[in-house]
N, C-alpha and C positions, 0 to 999 in steps of 0.2 A: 570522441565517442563517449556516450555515457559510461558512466561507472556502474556495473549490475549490481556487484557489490558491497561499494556505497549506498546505494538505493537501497538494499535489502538491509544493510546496516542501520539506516534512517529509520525505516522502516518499524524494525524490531525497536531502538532506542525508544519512537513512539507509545508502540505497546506498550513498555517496560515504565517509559514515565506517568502513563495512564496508572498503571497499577498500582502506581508508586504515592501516587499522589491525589489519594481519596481527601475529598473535602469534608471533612466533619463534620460540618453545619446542615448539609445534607441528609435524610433518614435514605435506607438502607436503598430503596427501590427508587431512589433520584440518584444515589450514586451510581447504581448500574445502568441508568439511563444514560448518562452522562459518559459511563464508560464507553458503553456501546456505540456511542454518537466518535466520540474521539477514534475508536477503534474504525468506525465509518468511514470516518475523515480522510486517516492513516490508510487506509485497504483502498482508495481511491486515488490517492498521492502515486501510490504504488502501481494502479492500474495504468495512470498516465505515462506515469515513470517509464511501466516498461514496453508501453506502446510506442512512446518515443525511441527507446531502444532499438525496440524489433523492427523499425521503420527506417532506421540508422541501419541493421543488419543488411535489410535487402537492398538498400540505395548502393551500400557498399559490394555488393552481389556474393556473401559471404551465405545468406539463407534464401529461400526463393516462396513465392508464396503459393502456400496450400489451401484450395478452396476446398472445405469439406460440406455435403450437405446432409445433419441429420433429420434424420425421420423418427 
């Protein structure tokens, strides 16, 4: 089974090395582009992550799936 909180672990480290590691060569409004792209990246890693999970949840029949319809 995946690790949830490995994943959210990854996850956060990502963030954390984004912030960490502004390129100088950069002016101000290409390093926040470039953040944002990374932060992108990272919130999609994550999305997969935890579809993989939640699809490990119900095969194991541990959750069940809820179709909701908004309007």
């Amino acid at each position: 089974m995946h690790c949830y909180l490995h994943t959210l672990m990854d996850f956060y480290s990502l963030i954390y090395a984004v912030c960490q590691q502004a390129d100088e060569s950069l002016n101000f409004e290409e390093q926040i582009l470039e953040a944002a792209k990374s932060i992108a990246t990272a919130t999609a890693a994550l999305v997969k992550a935890a579809s993989v999970a939640q699809r490990e949840l119900v095969e194991q029949g541990k959750v069940s799936i809820v179709c909701t319809r908004f309007v």
